[in-house]
C-alpha positions as CSV (number, residue, x, y, z in Angstrom):
1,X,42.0,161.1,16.6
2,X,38.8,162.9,16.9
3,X,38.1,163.3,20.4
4,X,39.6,164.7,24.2
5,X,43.0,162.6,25.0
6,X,44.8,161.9,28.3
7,X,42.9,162.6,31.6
8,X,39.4,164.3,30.9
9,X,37.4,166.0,33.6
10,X,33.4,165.7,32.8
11,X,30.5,167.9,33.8
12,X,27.2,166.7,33.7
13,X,24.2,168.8,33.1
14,X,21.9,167.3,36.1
15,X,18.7,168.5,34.4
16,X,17.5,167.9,30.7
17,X,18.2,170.4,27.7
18,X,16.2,171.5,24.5
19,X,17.9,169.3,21.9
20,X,16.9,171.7,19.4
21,X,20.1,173.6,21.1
22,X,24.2,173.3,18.7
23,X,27.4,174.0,20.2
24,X,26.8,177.4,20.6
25,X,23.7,177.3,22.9
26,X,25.0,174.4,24.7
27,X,28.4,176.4,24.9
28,X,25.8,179.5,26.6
29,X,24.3,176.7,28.9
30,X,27.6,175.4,30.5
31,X,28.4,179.1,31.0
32,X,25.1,180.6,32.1
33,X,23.6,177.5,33.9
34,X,26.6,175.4,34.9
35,X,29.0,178.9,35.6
36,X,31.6,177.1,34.0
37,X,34.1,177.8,31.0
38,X,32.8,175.8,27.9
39,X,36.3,176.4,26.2
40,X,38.3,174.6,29.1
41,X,38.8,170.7,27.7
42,X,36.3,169.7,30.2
43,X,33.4,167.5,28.6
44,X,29.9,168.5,29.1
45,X,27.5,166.0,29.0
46,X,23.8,167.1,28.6
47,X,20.3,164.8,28.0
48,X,17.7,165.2,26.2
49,X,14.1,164.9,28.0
50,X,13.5,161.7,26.2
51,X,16.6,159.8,27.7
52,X,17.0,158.3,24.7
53,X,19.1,161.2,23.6
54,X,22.5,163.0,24.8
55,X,24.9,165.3,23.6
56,X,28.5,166.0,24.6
57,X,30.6,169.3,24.0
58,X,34.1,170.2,24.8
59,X,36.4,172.4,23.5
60,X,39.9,170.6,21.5
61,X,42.1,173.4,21.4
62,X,40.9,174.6,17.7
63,X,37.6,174.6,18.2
64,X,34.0,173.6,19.6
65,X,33.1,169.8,18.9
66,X,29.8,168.4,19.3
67,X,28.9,164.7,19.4
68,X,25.3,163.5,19.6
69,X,23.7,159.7,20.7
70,X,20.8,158.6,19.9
71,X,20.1,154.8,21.0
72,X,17.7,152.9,18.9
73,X,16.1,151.0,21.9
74,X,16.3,151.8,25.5
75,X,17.3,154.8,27.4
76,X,20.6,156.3,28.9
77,X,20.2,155.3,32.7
78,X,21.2,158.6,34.6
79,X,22.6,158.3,37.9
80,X,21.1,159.8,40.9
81,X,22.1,163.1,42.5
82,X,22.4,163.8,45.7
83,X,23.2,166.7,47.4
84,X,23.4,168.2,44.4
85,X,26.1,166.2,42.9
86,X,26.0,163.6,40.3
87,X,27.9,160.2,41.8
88,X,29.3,158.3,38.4
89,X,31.0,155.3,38.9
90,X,34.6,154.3,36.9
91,X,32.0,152.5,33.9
92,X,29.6,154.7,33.6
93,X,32.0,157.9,33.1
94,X,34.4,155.3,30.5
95,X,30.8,154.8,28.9
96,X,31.0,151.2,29.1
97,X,28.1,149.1,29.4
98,X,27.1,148.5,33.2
99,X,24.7,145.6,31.9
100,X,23.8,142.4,29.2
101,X,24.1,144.0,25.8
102,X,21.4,143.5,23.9
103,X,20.4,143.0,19.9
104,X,19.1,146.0,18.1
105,X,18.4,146.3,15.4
106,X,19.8,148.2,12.6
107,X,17.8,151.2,11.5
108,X,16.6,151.1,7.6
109,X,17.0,154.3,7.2
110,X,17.9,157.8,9.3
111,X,16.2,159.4,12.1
């Protein structure tokens, strides 16, 4: 299985990143900007400035994984912060939808 198992704590970056940025300078973020360990099991969650876009990092035990999202239509709604905490409720941190899916349609070709 490709991906964290059992309970998963996730970190959200509260501002957007430079999606031009890999494991690596995501890894630097979540150290640097987050003061966290990037090599904990803890999933970082980080959004691009068009919130269309987001990328997740966590460490598996044998090394740095990277997944990347990109929607074809719409945006990733991003909960508000306050107090300087992000509030995520049980469906938006399982990822599943919180309203009506809707048809997209299927790309033609990459990017």
């Amino acid at each position: 299985m490709i991906g964290p198992t059992g309970p998963v704590r996730v970190m959200v970056a509260t501002k957007p990143v430079d999606f031009r940025k890999g494991a690596e300078g995501l890894a630097t973020l979540v150290r640097e900007r987050m003061l966290a360990d990037p090599f904990s099991g803890t999933v970082y969650v980080f959004r691009a400035k068009r919130a269309d876009r987001i990328k997740l990092i966590f460490w598996d035990g044998t090394g740095l994984c990277l997944f990347a999202k990109r929607l074809e239509d719409g945006i990733f709604r991003w909960p508000k912060i306050e107090d300087g905490v992000m509030r995520l409720s049980a469906a938006q941190l399982s990822g599943r939808r919180v309203h009506e899916a809707r048809e997209t349609a299927k790309p033609t070709q990459p990017g």
